[in-house]
Steps between C-alpha positions, in 0.01 A plus 500: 500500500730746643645771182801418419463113538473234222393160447724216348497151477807301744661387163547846333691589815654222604663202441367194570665171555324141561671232720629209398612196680808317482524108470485362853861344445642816491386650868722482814541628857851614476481855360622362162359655159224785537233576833186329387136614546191329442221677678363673772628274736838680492362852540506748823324789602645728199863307385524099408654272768861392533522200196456147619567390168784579215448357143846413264223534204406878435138501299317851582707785733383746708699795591580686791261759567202319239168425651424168555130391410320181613395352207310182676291440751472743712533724199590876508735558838845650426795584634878623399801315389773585664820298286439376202288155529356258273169493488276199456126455348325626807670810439522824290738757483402850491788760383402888488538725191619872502175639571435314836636530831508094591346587872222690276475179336523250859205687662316505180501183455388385863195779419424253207553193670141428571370521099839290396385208746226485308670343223414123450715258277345134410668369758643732767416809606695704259641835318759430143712768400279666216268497788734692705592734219154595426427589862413875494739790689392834633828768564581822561830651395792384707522765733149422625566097503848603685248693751244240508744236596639727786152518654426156470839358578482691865152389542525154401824471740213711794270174380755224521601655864117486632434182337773303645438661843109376447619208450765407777176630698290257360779208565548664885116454542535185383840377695366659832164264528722184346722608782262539806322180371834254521571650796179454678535095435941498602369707844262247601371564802466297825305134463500501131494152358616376192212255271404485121244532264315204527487501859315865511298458189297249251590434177256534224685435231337204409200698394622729297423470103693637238329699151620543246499839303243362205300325747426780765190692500510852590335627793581651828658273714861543509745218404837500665805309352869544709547896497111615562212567272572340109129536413145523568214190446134429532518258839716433826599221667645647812288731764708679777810619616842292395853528468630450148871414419639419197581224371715558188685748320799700471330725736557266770871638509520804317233649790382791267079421601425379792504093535278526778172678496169484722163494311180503601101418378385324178831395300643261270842319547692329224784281557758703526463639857442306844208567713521502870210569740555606827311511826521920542593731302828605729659228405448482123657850485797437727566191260385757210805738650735258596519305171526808337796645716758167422655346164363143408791389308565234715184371440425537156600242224551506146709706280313546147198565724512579868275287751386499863313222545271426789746232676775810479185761584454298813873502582547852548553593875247770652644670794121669638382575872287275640280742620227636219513854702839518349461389189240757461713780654778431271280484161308857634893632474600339151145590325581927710851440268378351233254763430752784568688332266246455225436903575799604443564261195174673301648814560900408382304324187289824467831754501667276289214516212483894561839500414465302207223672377672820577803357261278450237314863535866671428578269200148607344510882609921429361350385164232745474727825479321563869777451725 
């Protein structure tokens, strides 16, 4: 350790306060009583989020300027109060004695973030107050933490800048091929006809067979449920190239994996996806594209748990050129995009873990006397 530094525990130089929740009775929307917390759910990048909910029953409070500690699954982010809040159990307040500098203590405590998620109640993922007071505290003087903050404040606001410009990139990458895809099928050229599912494919649903966890063997033959790969068994029951769309699942909406995915040699299909063969592989891969490019609310059913059965599978309109010269044309330009795409989401993914590992490099170097 750097001279001049020491080594305390959080509770010799701090205060630390545990959450508390109010009766349920007592809550409202209307800005009566006190700002409550619960959790990480309220926090932003550095200060909590604008209160949703106000409590006429004060338990624990938090202070302007304290740090605010998640206390419950996930455990160990933090962030600052900025009013005075009440805090509930998922919460602990943090509030600085007269030998720390409370930014010291922010960035410190993101350094140590990794070893406090490591705490494990019976229940929950965890960390109590005597837990939090026993953590351990490296500082300098507070002329040094004063500097320290100053370096890391302007190059955690240099980090926060590239990261959010990696990733609007990322989301432009993203937008432009979701983009040139929709409007490849509203620019339909001349002669294209409009048919479904059933008319340019088989349906093999009938054969597929459903494992369950306990009952599967491992092996190398993938099994596919609605969003891709779920596991790996000992047999197939399907050789060749297919279509796969789901069949259930909130994913059917939401759209955040694909719902429609080609696959190809020995496999295993369980009865949450359909299976459609086609003819040529053209037109599995327009399908592939087009499904992919349009929202199936209109066909899906069910609230609790989304569904696109076959009858509503079958009902979906395919506008596709006759011609299989065409087809093929069109699916050589999507997979061009798609793998520019996939390019240049590795490397937005890539800069955006450099920076994160970056972050982490200046809270260690920080907390190390080396910065």
């Amino acid at each position: 350790m750097k001279k001049g530094w020491q080594t305390k525990r959080i509770g010799e130089l701090c205060e630390v306060v545990a959450g508390q929740s109010p009766e349920g009775k007592f809550y409202n929307s209307a800005g009566k009583g006190l700002p409550f917390y619960q959790g990480k759910k309220d926090f932003g990048e550095k200060f909590i989020e604008a209160p949703t909910t106000w409590t006429t029953q004060t338990t624990k409070i938090a202070k302007a300027g304290d740090i605010l500690m998640s206390v419950r699954a996930p455990v160990g982010p933090v962030n600052f109060s900025t009013e005075e809040i009440c805090i509930g159990r998922g919460l602990a307040a943090i509030r600085c004695g007269t030998q720390l500098n409370r930014d010291f203590l922010f960035y410190q405590l993101l350094h140590l973030q990794p070893e406090i998620a490591g705490k494990e109640g019976a229940v929950f993922a965890s960390i109590n107050k005597s837990e939090i007071e026993a953590l351990p505290l490296a500082f300098a003087p507070l002329a040094e933490q004063q500097r320290i903050v100053g370096v890391l404040d302007e190059a955690f606001a240099g980090l926060a800048t590239a990261q959010a410009h990696a990733a609007q990139n990322l989301q432009n990458a993203r937008a432009l091929f979701a983009s040139h895809l929709q409007s490849v099928f509203t620019h339909r050229g001349k002669g294209w006809v409009e048919t479904t599912v059933d008319k340019l494919s088989t349906n093999l649903d009938s054969k597929r067979v459903p494992i369950t966890k306990s009952d599967r063997k491992a092996g190398d033959y993938p099994y596919y449920g609605a969003s891709g790969i779920v596991d790996y068994v000992a047999d197939y029951i399907f050789d060749g190239d297919a279509l796969l769309v789901s069949e259930d699942g909130a994913n059917l909406l939401m759209r955040s994996t694909p719902i429609a995915f080609s696959v190809s040699g020995k496999y295993w299909v369980n009865n949450h996806a359909h299976i459609l063969k086609f003819e040529n592989m053209a037109t599995q891969r327009f399908v592939e594209f087009y499904l992919e490019s349009i929202k199936l609310d209109d066909f899906v059913t069910g609230a609790a748990q989304p569904k696109l059965n076959q009858k509503a599978l079958n009902s979906i309109p395919i506008p596709i050129p006759p011609k299989l010269a065409e087809q093929e044309s069109i699916v050589t330009q999507l997979d061009a995009l798609g793998a520019e795409t996939q390019r240049l989401t590795r490397l937005y993914e890539q800069r955006q873990a450099a920076l994160a590992a970056l972050k982490k490099s200046l809270l260690h170097q920080a907390f190390t006397g080396e910065l």
